[in-house]
N, C-alpha and C positions, 0 to 999 in steps of 0.2 A: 504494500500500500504506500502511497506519496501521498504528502501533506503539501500544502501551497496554499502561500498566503500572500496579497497583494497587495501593492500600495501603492500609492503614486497620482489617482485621479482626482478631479475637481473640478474649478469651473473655470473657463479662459477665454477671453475675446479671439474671437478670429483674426487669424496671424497668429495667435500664438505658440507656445508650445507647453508641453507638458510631456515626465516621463515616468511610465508604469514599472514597477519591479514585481518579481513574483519570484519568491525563494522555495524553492521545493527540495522538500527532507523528507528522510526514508527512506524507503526502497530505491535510492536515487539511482542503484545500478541498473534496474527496467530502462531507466528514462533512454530513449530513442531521438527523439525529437520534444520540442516545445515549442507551446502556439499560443498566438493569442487570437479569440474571436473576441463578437461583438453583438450586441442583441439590442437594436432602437424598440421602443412598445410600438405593439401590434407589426413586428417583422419576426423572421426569423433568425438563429442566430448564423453569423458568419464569421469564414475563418479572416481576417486580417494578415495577419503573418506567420510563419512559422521557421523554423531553423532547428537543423539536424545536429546531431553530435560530433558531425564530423563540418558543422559551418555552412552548409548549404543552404539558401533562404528562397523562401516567398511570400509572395506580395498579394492582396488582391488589387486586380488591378485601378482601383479608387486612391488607392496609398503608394502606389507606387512613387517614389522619387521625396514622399514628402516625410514615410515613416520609415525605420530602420527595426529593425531586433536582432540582439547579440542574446549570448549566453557566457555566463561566467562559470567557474567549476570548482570546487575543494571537495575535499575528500570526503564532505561531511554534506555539503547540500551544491543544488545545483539552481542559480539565478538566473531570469529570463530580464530584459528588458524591452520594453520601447519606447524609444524616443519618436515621441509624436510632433513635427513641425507643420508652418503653415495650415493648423487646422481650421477647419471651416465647420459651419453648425451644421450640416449631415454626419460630422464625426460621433455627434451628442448620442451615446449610448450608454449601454453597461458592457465594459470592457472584462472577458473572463481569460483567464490563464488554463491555458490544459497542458499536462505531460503525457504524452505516448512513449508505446513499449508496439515498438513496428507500427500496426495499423490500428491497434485499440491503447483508449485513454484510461490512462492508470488513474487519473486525479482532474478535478477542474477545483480555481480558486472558486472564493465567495463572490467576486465579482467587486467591479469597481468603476462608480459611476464617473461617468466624462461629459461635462455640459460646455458647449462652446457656445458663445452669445455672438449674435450678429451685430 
C-alpha cells in the first residue's frame, strides 16, 4: 500500500503560478510511474501529467508547455511535483496525485483544490 499526501494548491490570478507536491510513503518500491489528474465539478476526472521512474513525461495536451512534473527519490518516500505556470481559470479544479505499479494505481492523494481567478 502507498500513502500520499499533497500540498501545494490555492487560489491564483491568471498568469500565475503555483506548485503541487505529493510525497508518497510505503510500499514506495511498486511505485512505477506518478500522475497527477484533475477533476473540474460536473466533468470527469483527467490525467494532466505523468512521469515514469525512469523520467519519461506526459502532458495533456491543454498543459503542455505551461506545466512541468518531476519526481524526486530517497530511500524512504518518493515526491511528485508540478509546477503549474501561466494558469488560466479552466485550470480551476481539484488536483489529485496517483502512484502506479505498471498499469494499476497503488494510491491516489486526498486531493487539492486549485482556483484560478480571471
Amino acid at each position: 500500500q502507498v500513502q500520499l499526501v499533497e500540498s501545494g494548491g490555492g487560489l491564483v490570478q491568471a498568469g500565475g503560478s503555483l506548485r503541487l507536491s505529493c510525497a508518497a510513503s510505503g510500499s514506495i518500491f511498486r511505485i512505477s510511474s506518478m500522475a497527477w489528474h484533475r477533476q473540474a465539478p460536473g466533468t470527469q476526472r483527467e490525467l494532466v501529467a505523468a512521469i515514469t521512474s525512469g523520467g519519461t513525461t506526459t502532458y495533456a495536451d491543454s498543459v503542455k508547455g505551461r506545466f512541468t512534473i518531476t519526481i524526486s527519490r530517497d530511500n524512504a518516500k518518493n515526491t511528485a511535483y508540478l509546477q503549474m505556470n501561466n494558469l488560466k481559470p479552466e485550470d480551476t479544479a481539484v488536483y489529485y496525485c496517483a502512484a502506479l505499479s505498471g498499469p494499476f494505481v497503488s494510491g491516489w492523494g486526498q486531493g487539492t483544490q486549485v482556483t484560478v481567478s480571471s
